[in-house]
C-alpha positions in Angstrom: 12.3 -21.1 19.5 14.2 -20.8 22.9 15.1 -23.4 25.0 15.0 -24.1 28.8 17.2 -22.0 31.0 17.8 -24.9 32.5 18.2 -28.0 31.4 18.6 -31.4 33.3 21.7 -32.0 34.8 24.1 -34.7 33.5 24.2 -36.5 37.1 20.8 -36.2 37.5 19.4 -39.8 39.0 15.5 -38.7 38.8 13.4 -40.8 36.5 11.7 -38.0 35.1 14.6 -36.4 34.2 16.0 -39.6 32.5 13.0 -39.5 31.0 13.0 -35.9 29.8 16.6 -36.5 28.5 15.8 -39.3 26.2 12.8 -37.6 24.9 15.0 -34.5 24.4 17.5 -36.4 22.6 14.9 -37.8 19.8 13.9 -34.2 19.6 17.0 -33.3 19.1 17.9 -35.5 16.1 14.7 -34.7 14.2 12.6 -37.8 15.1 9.5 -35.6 15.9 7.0 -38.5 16.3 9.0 -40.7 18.7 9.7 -37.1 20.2 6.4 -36.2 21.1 5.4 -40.0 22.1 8.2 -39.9 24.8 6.9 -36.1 26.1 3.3 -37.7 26.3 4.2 -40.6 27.8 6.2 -38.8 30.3 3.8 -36.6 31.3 1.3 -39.9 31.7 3.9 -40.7 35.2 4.8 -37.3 35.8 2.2 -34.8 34.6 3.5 -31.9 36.1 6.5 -32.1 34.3 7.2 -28.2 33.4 9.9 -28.9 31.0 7.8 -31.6 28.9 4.7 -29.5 28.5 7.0 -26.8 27.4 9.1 -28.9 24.8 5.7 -30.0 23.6 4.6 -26.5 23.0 7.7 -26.4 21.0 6.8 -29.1 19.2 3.2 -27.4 17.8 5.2 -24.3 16.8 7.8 -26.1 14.7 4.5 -27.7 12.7 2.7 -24.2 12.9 0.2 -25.7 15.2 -0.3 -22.0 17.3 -3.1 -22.9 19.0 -1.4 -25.7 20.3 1.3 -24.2 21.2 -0.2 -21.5 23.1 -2.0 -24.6 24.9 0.9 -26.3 25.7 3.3 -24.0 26.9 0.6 -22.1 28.9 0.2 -25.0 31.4 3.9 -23.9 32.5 3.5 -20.8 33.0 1.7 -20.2 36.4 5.4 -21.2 37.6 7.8 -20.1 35.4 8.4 -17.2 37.6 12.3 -17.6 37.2 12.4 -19.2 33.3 12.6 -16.9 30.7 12.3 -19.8 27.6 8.3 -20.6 28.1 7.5 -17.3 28.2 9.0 -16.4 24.9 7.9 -19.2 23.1 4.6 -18.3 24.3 4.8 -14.8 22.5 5.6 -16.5 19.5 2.8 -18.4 19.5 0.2 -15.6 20.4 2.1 -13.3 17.5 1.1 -16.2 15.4 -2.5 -16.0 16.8 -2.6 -12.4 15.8 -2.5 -11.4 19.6 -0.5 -9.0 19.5 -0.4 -7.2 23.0 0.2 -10.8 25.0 2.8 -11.6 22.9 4.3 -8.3 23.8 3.3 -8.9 27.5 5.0 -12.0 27.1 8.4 -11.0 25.9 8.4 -8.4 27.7 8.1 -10.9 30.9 10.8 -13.0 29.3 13.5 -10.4 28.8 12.9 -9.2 32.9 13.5 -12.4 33.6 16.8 -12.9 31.6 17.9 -9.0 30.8 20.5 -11.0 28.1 17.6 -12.7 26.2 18.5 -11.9 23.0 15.8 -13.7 21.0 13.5 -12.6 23.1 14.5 -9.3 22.6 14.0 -9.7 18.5 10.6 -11.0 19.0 9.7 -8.5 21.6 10.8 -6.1 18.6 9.3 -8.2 16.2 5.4 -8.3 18.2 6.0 -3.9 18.4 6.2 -3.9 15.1 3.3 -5.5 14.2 1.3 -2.8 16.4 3.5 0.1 13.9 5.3 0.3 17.4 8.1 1.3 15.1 10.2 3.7 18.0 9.9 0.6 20.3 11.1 -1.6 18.0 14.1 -0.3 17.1 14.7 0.3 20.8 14.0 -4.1 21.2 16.1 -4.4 18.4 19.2 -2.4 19.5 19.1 -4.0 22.9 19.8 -7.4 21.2 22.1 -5.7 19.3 24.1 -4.5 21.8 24.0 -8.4 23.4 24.4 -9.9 20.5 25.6 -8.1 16.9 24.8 -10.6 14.8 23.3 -10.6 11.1 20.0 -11.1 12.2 19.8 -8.4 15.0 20.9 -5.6 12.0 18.1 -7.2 9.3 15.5 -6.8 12.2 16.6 -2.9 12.6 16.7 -2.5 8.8 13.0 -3.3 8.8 12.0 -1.3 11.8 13.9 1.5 10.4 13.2 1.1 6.5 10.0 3.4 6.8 10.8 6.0 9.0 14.6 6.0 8.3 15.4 5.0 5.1 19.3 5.8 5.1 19.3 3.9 8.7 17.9 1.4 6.8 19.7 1.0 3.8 22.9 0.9 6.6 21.4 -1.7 8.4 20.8 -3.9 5.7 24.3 -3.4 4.5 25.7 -4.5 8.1 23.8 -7.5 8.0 25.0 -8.6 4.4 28.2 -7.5 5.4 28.3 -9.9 8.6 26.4 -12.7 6.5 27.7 -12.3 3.0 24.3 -14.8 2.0 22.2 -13.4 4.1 19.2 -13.0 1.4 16.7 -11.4 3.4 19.0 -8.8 3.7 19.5 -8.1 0.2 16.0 -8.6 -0.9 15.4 -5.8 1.9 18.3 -3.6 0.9 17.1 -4.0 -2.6 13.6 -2.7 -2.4 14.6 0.1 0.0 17.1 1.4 -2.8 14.1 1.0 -5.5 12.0 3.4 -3.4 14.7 5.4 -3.0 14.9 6.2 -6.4 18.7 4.0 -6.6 17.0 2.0 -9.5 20.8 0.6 -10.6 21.8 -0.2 -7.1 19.0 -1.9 -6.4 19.4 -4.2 -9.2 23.1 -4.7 -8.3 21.9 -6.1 -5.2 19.5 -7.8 -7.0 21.6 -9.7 -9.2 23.9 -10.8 -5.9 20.8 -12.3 -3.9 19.9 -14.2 -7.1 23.3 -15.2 -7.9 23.1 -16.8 -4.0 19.6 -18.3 -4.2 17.6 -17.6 -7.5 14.3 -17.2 -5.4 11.5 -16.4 -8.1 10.2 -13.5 -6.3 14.0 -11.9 -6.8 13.7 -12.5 -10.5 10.0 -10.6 -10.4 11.2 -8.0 -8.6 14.1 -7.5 -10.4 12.4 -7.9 -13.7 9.1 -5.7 -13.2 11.2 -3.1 -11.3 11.1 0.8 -13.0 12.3 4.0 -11.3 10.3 5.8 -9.5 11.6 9.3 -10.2 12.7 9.2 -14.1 16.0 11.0 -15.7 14.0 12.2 -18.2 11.9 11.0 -21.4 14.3 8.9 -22.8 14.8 6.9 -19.7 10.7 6.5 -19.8 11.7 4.4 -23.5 14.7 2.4 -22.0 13.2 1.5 -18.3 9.8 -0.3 -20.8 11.9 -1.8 -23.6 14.0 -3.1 -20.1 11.3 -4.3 -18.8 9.2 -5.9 -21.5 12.5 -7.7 -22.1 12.8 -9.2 -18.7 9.1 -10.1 -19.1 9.5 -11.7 -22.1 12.3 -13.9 -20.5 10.4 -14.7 -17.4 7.4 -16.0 -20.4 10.1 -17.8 -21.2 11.3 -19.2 -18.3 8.8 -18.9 -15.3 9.6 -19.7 -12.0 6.7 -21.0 -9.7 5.5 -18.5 -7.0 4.0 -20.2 -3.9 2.8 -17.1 -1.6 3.4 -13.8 -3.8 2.5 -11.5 -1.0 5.3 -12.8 0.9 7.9 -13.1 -2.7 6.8 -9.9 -4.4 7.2 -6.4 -2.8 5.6 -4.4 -6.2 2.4 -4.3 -8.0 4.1 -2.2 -11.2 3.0 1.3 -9.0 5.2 3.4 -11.1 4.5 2.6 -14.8 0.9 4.6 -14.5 3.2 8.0 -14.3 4.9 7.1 -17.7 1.8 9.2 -19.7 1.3 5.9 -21.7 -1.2 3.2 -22.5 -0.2 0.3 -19.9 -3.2 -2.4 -21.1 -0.9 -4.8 -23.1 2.0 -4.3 -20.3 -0.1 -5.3 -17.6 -1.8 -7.8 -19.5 1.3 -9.6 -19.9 1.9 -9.3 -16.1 -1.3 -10.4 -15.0 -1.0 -13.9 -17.6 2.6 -14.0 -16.3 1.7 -14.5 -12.6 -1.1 -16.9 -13.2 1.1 -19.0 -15.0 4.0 -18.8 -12.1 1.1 -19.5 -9.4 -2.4 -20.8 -11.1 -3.7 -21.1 -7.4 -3.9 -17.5 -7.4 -6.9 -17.6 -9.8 -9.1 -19.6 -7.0 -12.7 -18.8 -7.2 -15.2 -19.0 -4.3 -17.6 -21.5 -3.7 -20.8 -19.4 -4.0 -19.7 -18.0 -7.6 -21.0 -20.8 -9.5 -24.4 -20.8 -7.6 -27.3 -20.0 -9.9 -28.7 -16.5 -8.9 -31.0 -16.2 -6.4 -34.4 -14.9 -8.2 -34.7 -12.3 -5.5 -32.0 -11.0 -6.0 -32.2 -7.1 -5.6 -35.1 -6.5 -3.5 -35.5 -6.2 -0.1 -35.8 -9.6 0.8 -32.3 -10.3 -1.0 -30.2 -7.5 -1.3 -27.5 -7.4 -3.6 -24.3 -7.8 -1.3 -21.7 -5.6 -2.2 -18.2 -5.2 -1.0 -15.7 -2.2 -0.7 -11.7 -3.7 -0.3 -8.7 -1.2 -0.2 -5.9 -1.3 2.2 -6.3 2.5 2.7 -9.8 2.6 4.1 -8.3 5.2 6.8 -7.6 9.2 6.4 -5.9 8.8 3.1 -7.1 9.2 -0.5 -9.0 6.5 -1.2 -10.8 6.3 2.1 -11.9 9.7 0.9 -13.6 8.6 -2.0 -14.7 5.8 -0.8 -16.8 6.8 2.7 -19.7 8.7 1.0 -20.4 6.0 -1.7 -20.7 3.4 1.5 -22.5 5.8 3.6 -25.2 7.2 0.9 -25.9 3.5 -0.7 -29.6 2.9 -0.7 -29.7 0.0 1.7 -33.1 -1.5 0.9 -31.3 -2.6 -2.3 -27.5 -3.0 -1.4 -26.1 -4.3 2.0 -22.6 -3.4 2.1 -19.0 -5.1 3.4 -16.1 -2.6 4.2 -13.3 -5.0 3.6 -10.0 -3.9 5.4 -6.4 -4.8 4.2 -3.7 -5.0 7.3 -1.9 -2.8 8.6 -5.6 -1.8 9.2 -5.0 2.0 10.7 -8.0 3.0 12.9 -8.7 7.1 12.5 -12.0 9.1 12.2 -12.7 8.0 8.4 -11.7 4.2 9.9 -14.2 4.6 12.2 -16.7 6.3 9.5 -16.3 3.8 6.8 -17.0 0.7 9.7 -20.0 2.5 11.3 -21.7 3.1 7.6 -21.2 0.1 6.2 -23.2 -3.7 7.3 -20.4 -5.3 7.9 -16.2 -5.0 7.8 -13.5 -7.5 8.8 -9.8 -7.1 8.4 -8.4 -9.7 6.2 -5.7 -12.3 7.3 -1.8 -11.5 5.8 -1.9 -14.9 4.0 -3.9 -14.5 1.0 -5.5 -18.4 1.3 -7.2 -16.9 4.6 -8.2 -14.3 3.1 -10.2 -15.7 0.1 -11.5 -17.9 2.5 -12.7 -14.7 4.6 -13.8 -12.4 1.6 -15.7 -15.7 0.1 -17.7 -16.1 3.4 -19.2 -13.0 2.5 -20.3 -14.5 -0.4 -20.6 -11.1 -1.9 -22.5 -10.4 -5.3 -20.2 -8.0 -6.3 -16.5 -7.0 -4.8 -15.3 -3.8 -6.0 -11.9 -2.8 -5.2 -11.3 0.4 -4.4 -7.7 0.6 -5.9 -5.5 -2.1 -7.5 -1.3 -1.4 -8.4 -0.2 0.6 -5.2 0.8 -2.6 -3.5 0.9 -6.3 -4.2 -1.6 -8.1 -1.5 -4.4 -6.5 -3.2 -2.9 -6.7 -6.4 -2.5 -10.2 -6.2 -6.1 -11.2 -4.2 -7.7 -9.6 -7.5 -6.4 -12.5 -9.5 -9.2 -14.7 -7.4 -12.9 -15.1 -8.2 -14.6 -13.9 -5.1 -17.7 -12.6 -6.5 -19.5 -13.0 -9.8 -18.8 -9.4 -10.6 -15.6 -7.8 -9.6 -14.6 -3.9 -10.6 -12.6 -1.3 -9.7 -12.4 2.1 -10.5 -10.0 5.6 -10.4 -8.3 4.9 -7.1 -5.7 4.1 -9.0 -6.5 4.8 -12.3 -4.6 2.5 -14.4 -5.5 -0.9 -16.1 -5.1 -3.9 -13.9 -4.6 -6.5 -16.5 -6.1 -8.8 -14.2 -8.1 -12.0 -16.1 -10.6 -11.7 -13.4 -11.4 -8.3 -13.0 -14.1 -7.6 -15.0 -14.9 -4.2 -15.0 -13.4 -0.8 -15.0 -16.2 1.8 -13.5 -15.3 5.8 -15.3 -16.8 8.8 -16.3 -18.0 9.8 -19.6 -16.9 13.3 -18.7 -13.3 12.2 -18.1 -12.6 9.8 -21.6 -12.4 9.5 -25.1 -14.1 8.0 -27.7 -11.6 5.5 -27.4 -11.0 5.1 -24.4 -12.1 1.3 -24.4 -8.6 0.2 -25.9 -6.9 1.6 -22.5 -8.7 -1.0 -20.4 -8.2 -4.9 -20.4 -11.5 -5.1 -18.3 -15.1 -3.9 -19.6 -15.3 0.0 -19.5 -18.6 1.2 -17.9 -18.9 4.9 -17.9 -20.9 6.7 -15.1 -22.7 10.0 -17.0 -22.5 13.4 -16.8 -20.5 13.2 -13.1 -18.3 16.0 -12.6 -16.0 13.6 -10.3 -15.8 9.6 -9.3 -16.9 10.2 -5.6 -19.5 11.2 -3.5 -16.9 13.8 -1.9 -17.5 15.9 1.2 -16.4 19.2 1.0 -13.7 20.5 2.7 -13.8 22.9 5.9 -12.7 25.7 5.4 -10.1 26.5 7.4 -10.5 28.5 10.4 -8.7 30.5 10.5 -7.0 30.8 7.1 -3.2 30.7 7.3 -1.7 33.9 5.0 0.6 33.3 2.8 3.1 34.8 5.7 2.3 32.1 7.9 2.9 29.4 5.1 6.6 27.8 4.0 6.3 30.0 0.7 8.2 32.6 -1.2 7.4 36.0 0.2 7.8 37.8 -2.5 6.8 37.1 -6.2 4.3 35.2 -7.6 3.3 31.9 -6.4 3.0 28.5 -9.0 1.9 26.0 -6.7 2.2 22.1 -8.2 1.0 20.0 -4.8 1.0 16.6 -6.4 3.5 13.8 -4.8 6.7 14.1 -7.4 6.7 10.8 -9.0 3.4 12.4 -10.6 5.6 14.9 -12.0 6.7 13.7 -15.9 9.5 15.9 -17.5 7.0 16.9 -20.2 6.0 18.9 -16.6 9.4 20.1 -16.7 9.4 22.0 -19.5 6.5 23.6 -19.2 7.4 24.7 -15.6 10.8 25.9 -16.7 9.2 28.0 -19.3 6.4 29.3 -17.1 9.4 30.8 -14.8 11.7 32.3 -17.9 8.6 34.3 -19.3 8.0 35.3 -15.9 10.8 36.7 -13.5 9.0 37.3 -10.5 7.2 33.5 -10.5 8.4 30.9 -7.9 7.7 27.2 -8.8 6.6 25.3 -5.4 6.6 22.0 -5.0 5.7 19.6 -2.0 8.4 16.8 -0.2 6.4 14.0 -0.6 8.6 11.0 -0.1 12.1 10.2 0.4 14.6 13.1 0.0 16.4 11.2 -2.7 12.6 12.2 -5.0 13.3 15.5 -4.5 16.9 15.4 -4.9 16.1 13.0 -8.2 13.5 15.6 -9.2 15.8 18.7 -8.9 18.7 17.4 -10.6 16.3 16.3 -13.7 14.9 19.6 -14.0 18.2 21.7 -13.8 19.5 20.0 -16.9 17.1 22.0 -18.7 16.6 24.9 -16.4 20.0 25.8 -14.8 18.6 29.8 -15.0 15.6 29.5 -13.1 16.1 26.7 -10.3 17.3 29.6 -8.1 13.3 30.3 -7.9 12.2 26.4 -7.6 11.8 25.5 -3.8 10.7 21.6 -2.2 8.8 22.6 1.3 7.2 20.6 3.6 4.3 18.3 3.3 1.3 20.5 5.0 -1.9 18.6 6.2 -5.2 19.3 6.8 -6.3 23.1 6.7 -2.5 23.8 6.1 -2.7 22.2 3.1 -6.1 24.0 1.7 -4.6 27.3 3.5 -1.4 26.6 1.0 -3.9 25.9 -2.1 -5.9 29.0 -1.4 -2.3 31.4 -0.8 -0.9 30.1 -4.3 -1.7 32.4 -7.2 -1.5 29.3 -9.6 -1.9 25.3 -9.0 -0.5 23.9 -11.7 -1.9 20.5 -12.6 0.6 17.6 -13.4 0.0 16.6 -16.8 -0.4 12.7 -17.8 -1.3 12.3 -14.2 -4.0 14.6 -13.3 -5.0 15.1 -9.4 -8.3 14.0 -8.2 -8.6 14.4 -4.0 -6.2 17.6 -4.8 -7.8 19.1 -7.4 -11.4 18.7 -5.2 -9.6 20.7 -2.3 -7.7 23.4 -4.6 -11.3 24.1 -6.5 -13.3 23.7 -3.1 -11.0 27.2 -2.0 -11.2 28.9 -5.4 -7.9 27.9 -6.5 -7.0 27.9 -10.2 -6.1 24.9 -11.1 -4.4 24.9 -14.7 -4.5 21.5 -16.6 -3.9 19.7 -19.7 -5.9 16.9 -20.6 -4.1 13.8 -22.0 -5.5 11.1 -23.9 -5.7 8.3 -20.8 -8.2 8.9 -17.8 -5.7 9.6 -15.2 -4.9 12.7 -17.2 -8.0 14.0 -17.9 -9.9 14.4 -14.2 -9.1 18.1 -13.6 -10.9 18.9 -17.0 -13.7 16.7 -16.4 -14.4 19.0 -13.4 -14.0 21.6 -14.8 -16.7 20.6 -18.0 -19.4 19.7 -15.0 -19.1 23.4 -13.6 -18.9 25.2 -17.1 -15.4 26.6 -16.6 -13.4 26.1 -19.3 -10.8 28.5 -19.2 -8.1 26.9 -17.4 -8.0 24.1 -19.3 -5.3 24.3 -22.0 -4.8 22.8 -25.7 -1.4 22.0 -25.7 1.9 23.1 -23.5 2.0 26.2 -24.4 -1.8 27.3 -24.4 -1.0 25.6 -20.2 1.8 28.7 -20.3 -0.1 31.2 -21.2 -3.2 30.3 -19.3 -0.9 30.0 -16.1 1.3 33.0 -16.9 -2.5 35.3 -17.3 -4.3 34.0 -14.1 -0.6 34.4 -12.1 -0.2 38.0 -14.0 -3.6 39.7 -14.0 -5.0 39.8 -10.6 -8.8 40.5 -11.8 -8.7 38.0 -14.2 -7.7 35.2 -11.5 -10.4 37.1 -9.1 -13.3 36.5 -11.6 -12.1 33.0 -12.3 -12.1 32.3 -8.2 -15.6 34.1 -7.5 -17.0 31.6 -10.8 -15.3 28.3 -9.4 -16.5 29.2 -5.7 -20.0 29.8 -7.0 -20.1 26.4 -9.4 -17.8 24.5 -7.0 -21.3 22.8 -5.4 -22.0 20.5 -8.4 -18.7 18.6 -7.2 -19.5 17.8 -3.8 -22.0 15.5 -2.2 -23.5 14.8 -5.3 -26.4 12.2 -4.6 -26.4 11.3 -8.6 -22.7 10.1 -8.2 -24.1 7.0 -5.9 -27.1 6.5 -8.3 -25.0 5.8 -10.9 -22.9 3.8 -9.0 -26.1 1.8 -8.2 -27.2 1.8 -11.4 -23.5 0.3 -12.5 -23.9 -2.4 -9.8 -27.7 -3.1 -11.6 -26.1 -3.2 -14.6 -23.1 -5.6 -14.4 -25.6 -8.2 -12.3 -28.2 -7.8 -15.3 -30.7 -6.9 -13.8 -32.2 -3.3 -14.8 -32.3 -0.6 -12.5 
């Protein structure tokens, strides 16, 4: 909070100054109470009394009282032309309120007023970063940086810079430990920056210093659950679990309580799913581990122990259903999501899109909000937001992915419907005491497959994907290969999946791919910091020294690029362990050959299973070096990839806008409710 610009003067013989002085002084040595009884009984005699109303205001923020606040103060402002204190403290408290464009108008006003504000300043940078203002932040930020270079003023630029400008950040961060040796903030920030960086051992040497100054349990978490995102190789796959399941172990041990996780915790255990193994009993421990360190996260809604209303199901009761991802927006799991919300029969099912902040507004934003009955944005804090996801009272909440980050992660652990799922949007066991179902395909698993899942495994039939997935446009025009960041001459291996997909059993079957054929150029995408492909590079050229002269990292391409670059590659190579799913749609919706190797868990097993629903069987390889051969034949005989394009292009339709996919979706929700469908 900021204080008056100017404060009564010493010599001052005005009662209401007096006053204002003695009230001030209580204020000042933390009697709040007789505080605010000597503001309000001020303003009784003198009830224009700017400076009172303001120090009031003050007051409500200190107790979080926003509203208040924003009350308060706003009765001074109409003349505070000439102070810049109410008019930041009035940001603050509209920041607080979620209003984010008068808090900006407000420090904005503040900082003309006094250009050497610096607070204001940090909230000013603080309010543009809320509205992913990020280039204006860091300009707020530097401007009370050059006022001011203080500890605080560098952690405020690390954040503003940690997502755009990772080295900037990671320098940032330093300056401000440097300048505050305990600043933990700092480190905590420094810390998880260097764990998406792939600096797995720096982060945890940073680590290990915050918890040494203030052994916070959301340190120990992240430092205990932590894994690399980019791995050294197989063995480190062995050493990074025994590590961890170690850690876990001593956290069972000793387990330190967790008050707000969304605000301690910065991971939801992303990374393990890339390992190629079975993560149930892993995540299982997790999920017990975090009820025990904060029980309150298992909170159940009100209307979940209702009995069921009998008409439940039919028109006059429809079975409420809600969709909840933080990436309902132009990414992959809005993708998959839009045409199951949009094609729902609603005389049966009214549906909730359920938005997680930073809530991004583009055209499948827009798409998703328009098809569905209702959509609200949830609150940062995760009490609010059972409290808004309850007042739904939903029948069924099925989250759209759970494990690539911790709000949703962590809202799973509540009871918010009687039946809660979630499917392939991250296709990994959650581990999660409440979540009770896991929605698959029987085209994608194993007999087995049952043991892979700590929730109930329901399996769609016969689908030759988990989505009701538009097809692509076809780029118009085409980009050639000329036009496209790829080797010129040669053949073309194209592997387009983000690299922490890639698992060095993906290594070796790339490096052999380019010794039994000289002319073949492994491509793969910068997705990520350039430490991943850096990371990525250096682990394959251990084994590969000969042929990294023909292994090239370009540039992310979107939209009809990307497709244009799918369609131009003589090969996709499927990651194994890891399959693609919105990638693999796209290659096979331009007649790309995509070669894959089904392994034993879903996640590695999607490519096939769309591959079985259009009868195409030949890219699909036994082992690594049946994936060799079939890549090195469709790269190496030109008619033989031809005849495989012309046969995907002409079964390609039984993946896309499949009405059956949302059937048996609805038949799922039927199911898990009991009733039939």
């Amino acid at each position: 909070m900021a204080e008056d610009a100017s404060p009564p003067q010493a010599n001052s013989q005005d009662p209401s100054t007096e006053a204002f002085r003695a009230a001030l002084h209580l204020h000042g040595q933390g009697k709040i109470a007789e505080a605010e009884a000597a503001y309000r009984a001020l303003l009784q005699r003198w009830p224009h009394h700017g400076q009172a109303w303001h120090h009031l205001g003050i007051l409500a923020l200190q107790r979080n009282d926003y509203a208040m606040a924003a009350e308060l103060i706003g009765k001074v402002l109409p003349n505070a032309d000439t102070v810049a204190a109410p008019w930041a403290n009035y940001g603050i408290a509209m920041l607080r309120l979620g209003k984010v464009d008068e808090a900006i108008a407000a420090q904005q006003r503040a900082v003309r007023i006094d250009p050497t504000f610096v607070a204001a300043y940090k909230n000013l940078g603080n309010a543009y970063r809320e509205k992913n203002m990020r280039d204006e932040a860091e300009a707020a930020y530097r401007q009370a940086l050059c006022i001011a270079p203080d500890a605080d003023g560098w952690f405020n630029l690390g954040l503003a810079l940690q997502n755009v400008d990772p080295g900037g950040g990671i320098a940032a961060f330093r300056q401000a430990a440097a300048l505050d040796p305990n600043h933990v903030k700092a480190l905590s920030s420094l810390a998880n920056l260097l764990r998406l960086q792939g600096r797995i051992e720096d982060a945890r040497v940073v680590w290990d210093r915050a918890i040494s100054i203030d052994p916070q349990p959301g340190l120990r978490f992240m430092r205990a659950l932590t894994v690399n995102p980019i791995v050294a190789g197989r063995a480190e796959i062995e050493a990074e679990r025994q590590r961890q399941s170690a850690a876990i172990a001593a956290l069972e041990a000793d387990t330190p309580p967790l008050l707000a996780p969304e605000d301690e915790v910065f991971t939801a255990n992303f990374f393990m799913a890339y390992h190629g193994r079975n993560n149930r009993d892993v995540h299982t421990r997790i999920g017990r581990l975090y009820e025990k360190a904060c029980p309150g996260l298992a909170w159940q809604a009100p209307h979940v122990a209702r009995p069921r209303d009998p008409q439940l199901g039919t028109p006059e009761r429809r079975i409420r259903v809600g969709f909840l991802s933080q990436f309902l927006r132009r990414h992959s799991i809005g993708k998959t999501t839009r045409g199951i919300l949009a094609q729902l029969d609603k005389s049966r099912f009214e549906s909730a899109a359920i938005f997680v902040q930073p809530a991004i507004d583009d055209d499948i934003a827009r798409f998703i909000r328009e098809a569905a009955d209702h959509s609200l944005v949830l609150p940062k804090k995760l009490p609010a937001a059972r409290a808004a996801v309850a007042a739904l009272e939903l029948d069924i909440l099925f989250f759209q992915d759970i494990g690539m980050e911790p709000y949703t992660y962590f809202l799973a652990f509540s009871r918010l419907a009687p039946v809660q799922c979630v499917s392939f949007g991250h296709p990994d066991t959650t581990g999660i005491p409440n979540m009770d179902w896991f929605i698959s395909n029987d085209l994608f698993e194993l007999p087995e497959a049952a043991s892979h899942y700590s929730e109930k495994l329901f399996q769609l039939h016969d689908l030759g994907t988990l989505a009701y997935y538009y097809r692509p446009e076809d780029p118009n025009p085409r980009k050639s290969r000329a036009e496209l960041p790829l080797p010129q001459q040669g053949r073309v291996y194209l592997c387009p999946q983000h690299l922490f997909k890639i698992h060095p059993d993906f290594d070796d079957i790339a490096i052999d791919i380019l010794r039994r054929d000289p002319e073949g150029h492994l491509v793969l995408i910068a997705q990520g910091p350039q430490t991943w492909s850096d990371l990525t590079l250096r682990r394959m050229g251990r084994t590969g020294t000969d042929v990294m002269n023909r292994v090239s990292v370009i540039p992310p391409q979107e939209g009809p690029d990307f497709l244009s670059l799918l369609a131009a590659a003589d090969v996709v190579l499927d990651t194994v362990h890891f399959n693609g799913m919105n990638t693999s749609l796209e290659a096979l919706s331009q007649g790309a050959v995509v070669v894959t190797l089904p392994s034993d868990q879903q996640r590695g097993r999607h490519t096939q299973g769309m591959y079985r629903k259009m009868g195409i069987l030949e890219p699909v390889a036994k082992d690594a070096a049946d994936y060799v051969a079939i890549a090195l034949r469709v790269a190496q005989d030109a008619e033989y990839r031809a005849d495989l394009r012309r046969r995907i292009l002409a079964a390609n339709h039984l993946l896309y806008e499949d009405p059956r996919v949302v059937r048996e979706f609805e038949r799922f929700f039927l199911a898990s409710l009991g009733l039939e469908s």
